[in-house]
MARVODREN-363950 format. One line per field, with one value per residue (C-alpha): chain; x, y, z; residue in one letter; residue number from 0. Coordinates in nm, 4 decimals, always signed. Each point is the difference from the previous one (the first is absolute). Example, Ala and Ser with C-alpha at 12.3 -4.5 7.8 and 13.67 -1.06 7.14 Angstrom:
chain: (A A) $
u: (+1.2300 +0.1370) $
v: (-0.4500 +0.3440) $
w: (+0.7800 -0.0660) $
resn: (A S) $
resi: (0 1) $
% end
This chain:
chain: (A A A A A A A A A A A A A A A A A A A A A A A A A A A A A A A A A A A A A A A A A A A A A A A A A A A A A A A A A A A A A A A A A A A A A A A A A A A A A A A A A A) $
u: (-3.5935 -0.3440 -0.1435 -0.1373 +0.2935 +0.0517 +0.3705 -0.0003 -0.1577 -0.3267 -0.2045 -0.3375 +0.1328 +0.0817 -0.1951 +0.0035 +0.0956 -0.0908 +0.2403 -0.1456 +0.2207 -0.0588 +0.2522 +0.1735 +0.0058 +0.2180 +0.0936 -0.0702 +0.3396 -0.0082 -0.3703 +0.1380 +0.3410 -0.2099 -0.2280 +0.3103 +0.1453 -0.3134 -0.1219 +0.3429 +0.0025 -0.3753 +0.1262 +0.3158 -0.1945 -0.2996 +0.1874 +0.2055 -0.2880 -0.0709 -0.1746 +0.1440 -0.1679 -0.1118 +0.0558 +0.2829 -0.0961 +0.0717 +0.2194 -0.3267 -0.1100 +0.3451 +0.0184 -0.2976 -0.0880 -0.2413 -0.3493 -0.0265 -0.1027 -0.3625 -0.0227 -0.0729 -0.2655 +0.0522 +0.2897 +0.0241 +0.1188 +0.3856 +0.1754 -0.1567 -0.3079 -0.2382) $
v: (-7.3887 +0.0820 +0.2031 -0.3701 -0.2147 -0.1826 +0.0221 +0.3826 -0.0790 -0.0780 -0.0969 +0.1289 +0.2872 +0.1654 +0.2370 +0.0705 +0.2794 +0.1505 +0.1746 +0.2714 +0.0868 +0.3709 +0.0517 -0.1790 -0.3573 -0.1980 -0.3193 -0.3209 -0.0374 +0.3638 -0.0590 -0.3298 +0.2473 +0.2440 -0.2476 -0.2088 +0.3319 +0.1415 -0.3237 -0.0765 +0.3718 -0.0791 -0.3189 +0.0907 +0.3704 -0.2148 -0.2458 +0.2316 +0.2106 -0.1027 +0.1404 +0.0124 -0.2871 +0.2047 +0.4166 +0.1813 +0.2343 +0.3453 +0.2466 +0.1060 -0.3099 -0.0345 +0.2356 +0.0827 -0.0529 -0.2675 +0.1026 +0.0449 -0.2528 +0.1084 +0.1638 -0.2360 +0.0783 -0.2469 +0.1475 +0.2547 +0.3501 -0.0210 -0.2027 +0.0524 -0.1402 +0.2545) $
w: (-9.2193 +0.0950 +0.3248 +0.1088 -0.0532 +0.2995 +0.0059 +0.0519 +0.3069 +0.2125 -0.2902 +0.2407 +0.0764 -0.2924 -0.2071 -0.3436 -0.1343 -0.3150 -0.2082 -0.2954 -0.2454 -0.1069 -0.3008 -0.2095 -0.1088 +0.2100 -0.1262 +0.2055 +0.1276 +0.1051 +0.2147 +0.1484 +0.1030 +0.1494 +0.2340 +0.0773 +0.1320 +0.1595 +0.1747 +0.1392 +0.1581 +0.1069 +0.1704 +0.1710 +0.1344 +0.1087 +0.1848 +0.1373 +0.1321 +0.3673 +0.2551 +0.4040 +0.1967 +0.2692 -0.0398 +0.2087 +0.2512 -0.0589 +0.1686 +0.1330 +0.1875 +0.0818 +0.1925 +0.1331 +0.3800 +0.0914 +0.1204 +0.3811 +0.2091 +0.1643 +0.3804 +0.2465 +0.2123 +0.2767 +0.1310 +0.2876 -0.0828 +0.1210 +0.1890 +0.3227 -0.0983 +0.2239) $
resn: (X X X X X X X X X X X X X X X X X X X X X X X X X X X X X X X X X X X X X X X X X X X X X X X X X X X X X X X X X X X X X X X X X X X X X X X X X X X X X X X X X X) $
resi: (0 1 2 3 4 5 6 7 8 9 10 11 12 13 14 15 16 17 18 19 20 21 22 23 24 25 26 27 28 29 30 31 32 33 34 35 36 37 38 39 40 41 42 43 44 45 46 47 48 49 50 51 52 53 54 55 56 57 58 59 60 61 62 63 64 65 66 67 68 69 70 71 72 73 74 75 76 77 78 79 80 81) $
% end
């Protein structure tokens, strides 16, 4: 299984990913363990990995009051309108 095999997924949207091996000398079967683990891990966190469709307010904007609405000027002073 390879990073761009098509049945892990989206075949455009993958990546590949390089693997280094620092010590040792795995053995074939052992590398082809070791990506078959990895990618799977890859591919189930990256599908999982959504973001919100639109963000939830915070508390903050929750409950915050609404700006005022501006003076108006046409009307009279009071009620009696003098």
């Amino acid at each position: 299984m390879s990073a761009t095999d098509p049945s892990a997924g989206e075949a455009d949207s993958v990546t590949p990913v390089r693997l280094d091996v620092v010590r040792g000398a795995p053995t074939p079967e052992e590398l082809a363990a070791v990506i078959a683990v990895v990618g799977e891990a890859y591919a189930s966190e990256a599908a999982s990995a959504v973001a919100e469709d639109a963000p939830r307010p915070s508390p903050w904007q929750l409950s915050a009051r609404s700006l005022r609405h501006p003076l108006r000027r046409d009307l009279e002073w009071g009620s009696y309108g003098g």
